[in-house]
Phi, psi and omega in degrees: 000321195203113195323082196298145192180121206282311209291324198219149188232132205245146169237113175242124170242142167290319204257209181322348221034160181293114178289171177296157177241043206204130179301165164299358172229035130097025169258148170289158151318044180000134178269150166271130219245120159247156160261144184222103198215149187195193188263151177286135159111007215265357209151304196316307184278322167323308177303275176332336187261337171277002157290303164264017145263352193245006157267340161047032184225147109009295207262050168244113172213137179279093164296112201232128158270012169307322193298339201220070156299120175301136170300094190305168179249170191310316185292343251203288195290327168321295176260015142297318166315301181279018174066054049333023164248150172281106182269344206211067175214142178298307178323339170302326191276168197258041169338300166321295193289342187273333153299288147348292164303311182312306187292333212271288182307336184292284158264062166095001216261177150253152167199166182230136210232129191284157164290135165285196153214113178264011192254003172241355197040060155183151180331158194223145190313334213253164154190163214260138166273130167209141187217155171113000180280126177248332159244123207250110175265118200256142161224121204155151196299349163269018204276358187238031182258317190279116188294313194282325184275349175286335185269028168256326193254161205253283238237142190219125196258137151244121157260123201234126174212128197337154143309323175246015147298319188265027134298298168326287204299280166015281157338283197285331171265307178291359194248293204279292217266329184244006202073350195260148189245158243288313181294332169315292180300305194295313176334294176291322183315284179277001157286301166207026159274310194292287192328299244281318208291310213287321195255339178231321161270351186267297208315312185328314162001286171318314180262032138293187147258305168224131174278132172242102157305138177060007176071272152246028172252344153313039192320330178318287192318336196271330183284321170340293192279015184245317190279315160300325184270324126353317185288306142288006178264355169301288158320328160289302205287001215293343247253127151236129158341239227262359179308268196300350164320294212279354160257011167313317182236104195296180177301316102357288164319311191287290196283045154254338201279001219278136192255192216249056175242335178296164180214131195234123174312153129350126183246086201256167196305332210285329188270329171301305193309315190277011192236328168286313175313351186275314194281342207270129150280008168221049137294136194283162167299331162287335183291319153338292171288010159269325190281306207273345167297306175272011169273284190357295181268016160301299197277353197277312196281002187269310202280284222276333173293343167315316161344112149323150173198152207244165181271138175222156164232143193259167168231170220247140211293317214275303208130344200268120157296132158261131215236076185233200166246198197195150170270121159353295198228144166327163153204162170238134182258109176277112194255131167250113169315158327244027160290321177282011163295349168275354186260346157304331164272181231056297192290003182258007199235337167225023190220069189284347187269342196292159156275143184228148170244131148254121211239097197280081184253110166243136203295181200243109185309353173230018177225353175081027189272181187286144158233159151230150199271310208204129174231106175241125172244137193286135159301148183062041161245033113335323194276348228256147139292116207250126160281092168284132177208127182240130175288012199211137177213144163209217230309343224052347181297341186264014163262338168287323191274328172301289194295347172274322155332285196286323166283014165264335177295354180078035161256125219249142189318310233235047173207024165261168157230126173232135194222144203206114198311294205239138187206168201250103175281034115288288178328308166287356212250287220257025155247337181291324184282276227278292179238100183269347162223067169241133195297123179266195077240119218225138158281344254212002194327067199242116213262347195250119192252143160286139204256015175264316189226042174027065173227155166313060197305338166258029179260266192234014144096196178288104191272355159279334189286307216283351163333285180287330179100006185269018167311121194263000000 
């Protein structure tokens, strides 16, 4: 699903990309939750994982409740070392964080989920990123257990397998994969894994939907139940863009609604004159990339005066206190690919202390809806004040899939900026409806949008072909 990396938080999809996971008025979409819980060694993850190979998509993700083992005390680590500690008593587990995560991924959020280490019984330095789920396989022997996570998961699966097949396996995985040796693991078995199973995990049973006998060697059922989850992830998916963006508003309509969060350059003789040379369709290309550079950074210097800033006083080479400011907060410039890489050199020509992100949207070629490929984002850009920049906004919809991104990312509405040479008041009407208070800024107003192949037929054309040169 997702690239583990401490440093950064990276999303790359291999296939088609991910359509939206979000209504036309910018709330997410629930993810569809399966629970999958059984006795240990039983099945469970081995199901699950032929669950996310025969869904064959990315945006499929394997929950483990292995992630949220409660954190032993010296005394707790002692006699784990010594097979005496109890693992599979609820109390081992961390229900709240586990509970959390679950909800956080259910809407739509990102989040990074720790690791365990079992050859140490304790949390491991590392943890994994994950963002993008439209279907969540929550798994663990406790996955039908805690009443607030059971009324989170829609489809609730028990896996039932002889006890000594899942001994055997037990045997044969803690031996391989945790370090540990065969009298030990028999030891905790009949010490506390059998009571455990007996007293606490078979009762679950009851708050199944479906019991799957023998595990994965039941294929009816595991195809049953794969042919359901495919029907809904069909159904997350079902949400189409820009067809309904662009007809919420005629041109008119839109440009009376425009509320006082759009910011428009100045329209001085010096900004007409470069927006026509932008608009001339037989501008040479080189000139095309000089124009469209320095209309960039007008505006990219338009966005940044928007920027909160703090008082700061200084003292002055004479000895003489300076009474000025400072930016608030960090900030990060996010470029939506792969047009917005001209505005990115712009914001790198005066904002040399900024953080950068990149975030990769291609229209789907025969219904134009947004897909997204790749997402890198800076740590602590929750914290951040963020630039987002596209040269273009016409339906909104790839401008909407940027800004949902970075609020799924823990960036708060009213800490966006979004700037952009040329934009649509449709196209700003429906990031405007959706995010009332995230910030516009445009060189540009241009209202006629082709309603076959939804581009700005009197603005700047395809503005990545004609940049890059790639016109066909």
């Amino acid at each position: 699903m997702a690239a583990r990396n401490q440093q950064t938080s990276t999303l790359m999809l291999k296939s088609a990309g991910r359509p939206p996971w979000y209504a036309p008025d910018g709330k997410n979409l629930p993810a569809y939750v399966v629970g999958i819980a059984g006795g240990s060694a039983s099945g469970k993850t081995s199901v699950a994982r032929r669950i996310v190979e025969s869904m064959n998509v990315p945006w499929v993700v394997i929950l483990s409740m292995d992630s949220f083992y409660r954190r032993l005390t010296p005394e707790e680590s002692k006699r784990a070392f010594e097979n005496n500690h109890d693992f599979d008593h609820p109390l081992s587990y961390d229900f709240d964080s586990a509970l959390r995560t679950l909800r956080d991924l259910k809407q739509g959020k990102a989040v990074r989920i720790p690791q365990y280490d079992f050859s140490t019984h304790s949390p491991s330095s590392q943890s994994q990123y994950l963002y993008g789920a439209s279907v969540i396989i929550f798994e663990g022997i406790f996955a039908l257990y805690d009443p607030a996570i059971l009324q989170m998961i829609d489809m609730k699966i028990f896996v039932d397998t002889d006890s000594d097949i899942c001994l055997a396996r037990r045997i044969k995985r803690d031996v391989a994969e945790r370090g540990r040796d065969p009298m030990g693991v028999l030891q905790q078995y009949d010490r506390f894994v059998k009571p455990a199973y007996d007293g606490f995990v078979r009762p679950t049973m009851s708050n199944a939907d479906v019991i799957v006998p023998r595990g994965l060697d039941n294929q009816v059922a595991i195809d049953l139940m794969i042919q359901h989850i495919k029907r809904q992830l069909d159904e997350h998916n079902a949400t189409i863009m820009r067809p309904v963006l662009v007809g919420q508003y005629d041109s008119s309509s839109a440009q009376d609604g425009l509320a006082h969060t759009l910011a428009t350059l100045p329209q001085t003789s010096q900004v007409r004159a470069m927006q026509t040379i932008l608009c001339d369709r037989t501008t040479p290309r080189d000139d095309f990339i000089f124009y469209s550079d320095r209309l960039s950074r007008l505006v990219i210097e338009h966005g940044l005066s928007l920027l909160p800033l703090m008082k700061k006083t200084v003292q002055t080479p004479t000895g003489l206190p300076y009474e000025g400011y400072e930016m608030e907060a960090e900030m990060t410039g996010v470029t939506v690919l792969r047009a917005g890489g001209v505005m990115e050199k712009a914001l790198r020509s005066v904002a040399r202390t900024a953080h950068y992100g990149k975030i990769l949207i291609v229209g789907d070629p025969a219904t134009h809806e947004p897909r997204l490929h790749y997402a890198k984002l800076p740590p602590s850009i929750e914290q951040h004040q963020v630039l987002l920049m596209d040269p273009t906004i016409v339906s909104g919809a790839n401008a909407m899939m940027a800004i949902r991104i970075c609020l799924d990312h823990g960036v708060s509405e009213d800490s966006i900026v979004f700037v952009s040479l040329l934009a649509t008041p449709q196209g700003v009407h429906a990031i405007q409806t959706a995010f009332p208070l995230v910030r516009l800024v445009v060189a540009l107003l241009d209202s006629r949008i082709g309603k076959d192949d939804l581009l700005v037929k009197s603005g700047y054309g395809v503005f990545g072909d004609r940049y890059f040169g790639t016109e066909c």
